[in-house]
C-alpha positions in Angstrom: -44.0 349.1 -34.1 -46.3 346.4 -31.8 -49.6 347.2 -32.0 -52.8 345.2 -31.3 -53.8 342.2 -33.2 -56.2 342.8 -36.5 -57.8 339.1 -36.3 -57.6 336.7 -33.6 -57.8 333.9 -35.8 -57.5 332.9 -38.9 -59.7 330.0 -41.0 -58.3 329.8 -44.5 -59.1 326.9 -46.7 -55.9 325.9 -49.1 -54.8 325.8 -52.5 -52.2 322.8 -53.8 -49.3 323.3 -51.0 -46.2 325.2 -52.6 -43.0 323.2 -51.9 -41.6 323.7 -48.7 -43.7 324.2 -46.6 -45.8 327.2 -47.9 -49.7 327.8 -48.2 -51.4 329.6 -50.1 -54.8 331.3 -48.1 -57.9 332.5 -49.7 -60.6 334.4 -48.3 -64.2 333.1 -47.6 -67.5 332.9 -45.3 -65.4 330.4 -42.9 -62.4 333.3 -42.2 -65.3 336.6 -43.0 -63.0 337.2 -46.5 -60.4 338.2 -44.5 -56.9 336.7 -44.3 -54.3 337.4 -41.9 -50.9 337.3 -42.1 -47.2 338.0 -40.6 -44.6 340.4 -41.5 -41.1 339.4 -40.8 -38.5 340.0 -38.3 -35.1 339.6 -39.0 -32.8 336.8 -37.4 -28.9 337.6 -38.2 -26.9 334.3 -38.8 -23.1 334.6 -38.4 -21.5 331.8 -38.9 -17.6 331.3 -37.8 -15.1 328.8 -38.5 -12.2 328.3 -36.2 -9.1 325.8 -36.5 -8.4 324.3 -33.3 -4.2 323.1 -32.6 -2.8 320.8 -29.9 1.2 320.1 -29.7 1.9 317.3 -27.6 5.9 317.0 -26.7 6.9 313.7 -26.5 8.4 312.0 -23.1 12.1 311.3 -24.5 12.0 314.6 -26.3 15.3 316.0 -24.5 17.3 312.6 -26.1 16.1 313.3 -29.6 19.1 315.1 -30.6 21.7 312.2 -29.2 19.9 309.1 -30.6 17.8 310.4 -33.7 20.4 313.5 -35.1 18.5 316.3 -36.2 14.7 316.1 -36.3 12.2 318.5 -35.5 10.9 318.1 -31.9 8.0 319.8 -29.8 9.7 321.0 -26.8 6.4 321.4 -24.4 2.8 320.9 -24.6 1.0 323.8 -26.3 -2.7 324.9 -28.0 -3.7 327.6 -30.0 -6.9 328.4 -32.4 -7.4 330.8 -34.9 -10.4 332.1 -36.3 -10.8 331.7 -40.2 -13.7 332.5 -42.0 -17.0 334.7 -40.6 -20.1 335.1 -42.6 -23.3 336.5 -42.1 -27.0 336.0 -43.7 -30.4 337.0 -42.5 -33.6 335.0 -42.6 -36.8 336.7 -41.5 -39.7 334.7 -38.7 -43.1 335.9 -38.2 -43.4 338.6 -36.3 -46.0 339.2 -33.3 -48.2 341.9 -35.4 -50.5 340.4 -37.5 -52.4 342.1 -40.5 -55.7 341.5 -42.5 -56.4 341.4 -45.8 -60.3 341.9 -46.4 -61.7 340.6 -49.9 -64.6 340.8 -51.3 -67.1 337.5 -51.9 -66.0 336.2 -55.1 -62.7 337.4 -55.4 -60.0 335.3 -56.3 -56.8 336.6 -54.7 -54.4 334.4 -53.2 -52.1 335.3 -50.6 -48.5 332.5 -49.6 -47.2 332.8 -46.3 -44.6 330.4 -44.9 -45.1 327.6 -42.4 -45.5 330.6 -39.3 -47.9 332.9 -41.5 -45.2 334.9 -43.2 -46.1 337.0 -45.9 -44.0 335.8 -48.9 -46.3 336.5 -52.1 -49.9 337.5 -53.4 -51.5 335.5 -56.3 -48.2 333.2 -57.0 -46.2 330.5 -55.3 -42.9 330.6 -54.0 -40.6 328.2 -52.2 -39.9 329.1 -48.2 -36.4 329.6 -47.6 -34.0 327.5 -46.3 -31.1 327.8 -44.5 -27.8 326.9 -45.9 -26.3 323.8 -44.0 -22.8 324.3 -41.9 -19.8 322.6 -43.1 -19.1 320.2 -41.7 -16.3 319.5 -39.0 -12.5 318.7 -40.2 -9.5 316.7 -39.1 -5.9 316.7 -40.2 -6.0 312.7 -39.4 -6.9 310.6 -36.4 -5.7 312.2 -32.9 -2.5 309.7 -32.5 -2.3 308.1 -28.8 0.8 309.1 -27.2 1.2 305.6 -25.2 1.2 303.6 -28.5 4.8 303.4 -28.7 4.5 301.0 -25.6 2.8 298.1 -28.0 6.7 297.6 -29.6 9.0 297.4 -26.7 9.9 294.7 -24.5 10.7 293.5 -21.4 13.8 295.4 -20.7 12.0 299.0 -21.3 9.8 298.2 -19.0 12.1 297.1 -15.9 14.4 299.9 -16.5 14.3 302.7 -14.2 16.6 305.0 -16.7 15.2 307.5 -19.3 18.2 307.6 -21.4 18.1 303.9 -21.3 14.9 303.9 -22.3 15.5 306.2 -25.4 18.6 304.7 -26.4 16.5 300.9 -26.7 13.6 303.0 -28.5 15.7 304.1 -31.1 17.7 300.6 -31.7 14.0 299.5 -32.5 13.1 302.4 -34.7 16.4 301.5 -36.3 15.8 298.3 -37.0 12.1 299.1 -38.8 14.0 301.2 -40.8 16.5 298.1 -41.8 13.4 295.7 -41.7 11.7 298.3 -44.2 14.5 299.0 -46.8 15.3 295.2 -46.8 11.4 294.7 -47.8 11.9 297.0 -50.4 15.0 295.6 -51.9 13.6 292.5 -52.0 16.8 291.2 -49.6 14.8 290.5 -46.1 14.8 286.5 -45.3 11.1 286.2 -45.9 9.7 287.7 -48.3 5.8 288.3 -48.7 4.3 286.1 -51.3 2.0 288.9 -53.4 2.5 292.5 -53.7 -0.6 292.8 -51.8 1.1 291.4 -48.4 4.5 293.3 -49.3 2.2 296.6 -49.1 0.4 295.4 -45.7 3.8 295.0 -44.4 5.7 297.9 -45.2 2.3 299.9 -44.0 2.8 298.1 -40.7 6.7 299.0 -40.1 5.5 302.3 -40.9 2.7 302.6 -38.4 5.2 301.2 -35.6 8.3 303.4 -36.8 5.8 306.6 -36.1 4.8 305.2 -33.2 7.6 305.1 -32.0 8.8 308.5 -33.1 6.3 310.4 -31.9 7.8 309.6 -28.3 10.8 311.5 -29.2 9.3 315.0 -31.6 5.7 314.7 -30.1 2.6 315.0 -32.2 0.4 318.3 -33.3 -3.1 317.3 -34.1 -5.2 320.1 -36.0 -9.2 320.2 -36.0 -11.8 322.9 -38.2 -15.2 323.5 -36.3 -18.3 325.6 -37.2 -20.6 327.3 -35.2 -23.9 328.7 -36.4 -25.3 332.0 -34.1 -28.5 333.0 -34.8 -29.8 336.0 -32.8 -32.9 338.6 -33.6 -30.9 342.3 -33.0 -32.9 344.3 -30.9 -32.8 348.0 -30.3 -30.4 348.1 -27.4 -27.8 346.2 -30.4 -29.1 348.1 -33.4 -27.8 351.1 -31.7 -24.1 350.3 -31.1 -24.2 348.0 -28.1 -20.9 345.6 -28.7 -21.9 341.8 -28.2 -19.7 339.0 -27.1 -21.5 336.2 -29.9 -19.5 333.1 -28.8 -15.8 332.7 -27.6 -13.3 330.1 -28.6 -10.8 327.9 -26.0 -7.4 327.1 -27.4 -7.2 323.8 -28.5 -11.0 322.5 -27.4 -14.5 323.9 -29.5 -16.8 327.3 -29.3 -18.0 328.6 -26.0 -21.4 330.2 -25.5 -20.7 333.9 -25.5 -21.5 334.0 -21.5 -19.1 331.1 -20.8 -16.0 333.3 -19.2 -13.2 330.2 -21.0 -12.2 331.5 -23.9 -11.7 334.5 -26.2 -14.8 336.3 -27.1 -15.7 337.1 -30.6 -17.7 340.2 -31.0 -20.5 341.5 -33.1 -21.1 345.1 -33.2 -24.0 346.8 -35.3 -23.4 350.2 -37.0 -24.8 353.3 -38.7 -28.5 352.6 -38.5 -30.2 354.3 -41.2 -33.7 354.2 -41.7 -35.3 354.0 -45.1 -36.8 356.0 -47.1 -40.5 356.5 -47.6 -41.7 356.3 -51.5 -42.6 359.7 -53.2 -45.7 360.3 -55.7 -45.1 362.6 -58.8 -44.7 365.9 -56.7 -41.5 364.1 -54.6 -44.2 363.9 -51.5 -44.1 360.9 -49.0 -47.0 358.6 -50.4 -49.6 358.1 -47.9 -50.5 354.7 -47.4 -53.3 353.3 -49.7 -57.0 352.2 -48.0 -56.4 348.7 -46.7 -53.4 348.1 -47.8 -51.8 345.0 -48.6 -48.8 345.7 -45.9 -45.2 345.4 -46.7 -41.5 346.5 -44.9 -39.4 349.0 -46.4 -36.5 348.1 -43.9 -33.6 350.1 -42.2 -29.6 349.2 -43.4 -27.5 348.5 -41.1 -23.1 347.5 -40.8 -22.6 344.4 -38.7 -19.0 343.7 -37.9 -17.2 340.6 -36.2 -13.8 341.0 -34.3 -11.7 338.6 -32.9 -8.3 339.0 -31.0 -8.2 342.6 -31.9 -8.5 342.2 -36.2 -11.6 342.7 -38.0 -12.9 339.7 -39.4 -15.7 340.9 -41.3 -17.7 344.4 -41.8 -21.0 343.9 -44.3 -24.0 346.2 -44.4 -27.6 344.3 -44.3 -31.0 345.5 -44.3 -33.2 344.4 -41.5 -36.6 344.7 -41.0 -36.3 345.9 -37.2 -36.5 349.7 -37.2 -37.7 350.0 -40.8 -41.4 351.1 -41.6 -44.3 349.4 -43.2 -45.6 350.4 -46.3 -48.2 349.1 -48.4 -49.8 348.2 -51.6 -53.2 348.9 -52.9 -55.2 346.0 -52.9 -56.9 346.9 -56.2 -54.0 345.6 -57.7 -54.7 342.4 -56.7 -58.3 341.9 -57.0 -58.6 343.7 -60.6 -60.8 340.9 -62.5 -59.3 341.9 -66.3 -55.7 342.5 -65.3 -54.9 341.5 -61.8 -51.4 341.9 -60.4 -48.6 339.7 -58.6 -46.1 340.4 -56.1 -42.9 338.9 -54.2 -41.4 339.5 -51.2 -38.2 339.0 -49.7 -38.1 336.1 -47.1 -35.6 338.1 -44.9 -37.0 341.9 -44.4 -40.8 341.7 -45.9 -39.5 344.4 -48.4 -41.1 344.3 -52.2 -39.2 342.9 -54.5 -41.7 342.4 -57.6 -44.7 343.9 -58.8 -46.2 342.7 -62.1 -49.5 342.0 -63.9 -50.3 338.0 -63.9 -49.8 338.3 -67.9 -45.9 339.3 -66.8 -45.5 336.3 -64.9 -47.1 333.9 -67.1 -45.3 334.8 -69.9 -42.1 334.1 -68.4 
């Protein structure tokens, strides 16, 4: 559907900017009455959310059981991710074709593009898209530091060349906190904080040195959420089946490019490409299109599904503008002086979503 360029430029003086970004053009002796514009192609966004898991065991892990009873303990160092959530949207770019819409001196259509000369309306203003932003990145808390526990041990832990030595004096300290803690608590211990203010900085800080010090026996698992945006513009080759590896995911680290080999792949396959169909007149005959036409896509429907690790994470049929056909609108419609008409297109496939006399509009 590339063909040669209608105009190879375009001088257009400007209404009051629409928000966002948009123009509006009108035609006069600088551009020849003639105003040239974009229709879309359309960019698929998928984006993917992914929980990222690290399981640190701790170094005394194995002496848990003797000194500490029963407690839950990682026995060896592990990471995992799972993919959560997949969504997909569509937002349309300029495409390489451009088209010409020739008006006659004095007339006072309008037409909006976006910031790349996309056609969004004639003869009314409408905002340019935007994207929606990403969430952003989560934690389950800080990432702990496994050496921490050394801050609370002394001399003796140090010098001694036996791990079960080692364990036994970490958990005579950790029993002591707990003593130190209760005592605080009960209002017993031999100094006592003078406000309730310093009793709760205290009992926070025997806390903060008791897990410490725990975490050397049951280990730590530290949890992370990441987003990741893809943005691609399907071409024919993908429209037509071809499976796509879209980004991957490493256990326990971030995304992956799709061509980084680290990592499971996540997959985007397009499906049951069906082109659309062509408006009828009043006999049920294919409408030919109308004398300098105010173009416009009528685009094809297509199912775009994501996999990962063998499930299906989402299946969702979009229309894209990429092996549709353009259509158009007579341009008497917009240039009528007594009852001139309006029309809105959609951002993401160039397809016509209203058509209404200026009365309709400003009556809303």
């Amino acid at each position: 559907m590339r063909s040669s360029l209608l105009a190879t430029a375009l001088l257009a003086c400007a209404l009051p900017a629409a928000a966002q970004s948009t123009k509006m053009l009108t035609g006069d002796k600088s551009n020849e009455y003639g105003i040239v514009y974009s229709l879309p192609e359309t960019e698929v966004q998928i984006d993917l959310t992914a929980t990222f898991t690290q399981r640190v065991a701790g170094p005394f892990r194995q002496y848990a059981p003797r000194y500490l009873g029963n407690v839950d303990v990682i026995a060896a160092d592990s990471r995992s991710c799972t993919l959560d959530a997949a969504s997909i949207s569509t937002r349309g770019r300029a495409g390489e074709q451009k088209y010409l819409m020739t008006l006659k001196p004095g007339a006072t259509t309008a037409v909006c593009v976006a910031a790349d000369g996309m056609l969004l309306a004639v003869n009314t203003q409408v905002e340019e898209p935007q994207s929606t932003p990403l969430p952003p990145a989560a934690t389950s808390g800080e990432r702990p530091n496994m050496d921490e526990y050394l801050q609370y041990v002394d001399e003796d832990f140090l010098v001694s060349l036996s791990d079960a030595k080692k364990a036994q004096m970490l958990a005579r300290t950790i029993m002591e906190i707990r003593e130190s803690r209760l005592s605080l608590s009960r209002g017993t211990a031999e100094t006592m904080p003078t406000d309730g203010r310093q009793l709760e900085l205290m009992l926070q800080s025997l806390q903060a040195q008791e897990n410490a010090l725990m975490r050397a026996f049951t280990g730590y698992e530290y949890s992370f959420t990441e987003s990741r945006r893809i943005s691609l513009l399907p071409d024919s080759a993908m429209l037509e089946g071809e499976r796509q590896v879209i980004a991957r995911i490493a256990p326990g680290e971030n995304f992956r490019n799709g061509d980084d080999l680290v990592g499971q792949p996540i997959y985007l396959t397009f499906s049951g490409l069906t082109s659309p169909e062509m408006p009828l007149n009043a006999k049920g005959e294919p409408k030919t299109m109308p004398k300098d036409a105010v173009a416009y896509r009528l685009p094809s429907t297509v199912t775009a599904t994501v996999e990962f690790g063998g499930r299906t994470l989402l299946s969702q049929e979009i229309e894209i503008a990429q092996q549709g056909e353009v259509f158009g609108l007579d341009p008497k419609l917009f240039t009528d002086k007594k009852a001139p008409s309006y029309a809105i297109f959609n951002p993401a496939t160039g397809a016509l979503t209203e058509v209404a006399s200026m009365s309709a509009e400003s009556g809303k």
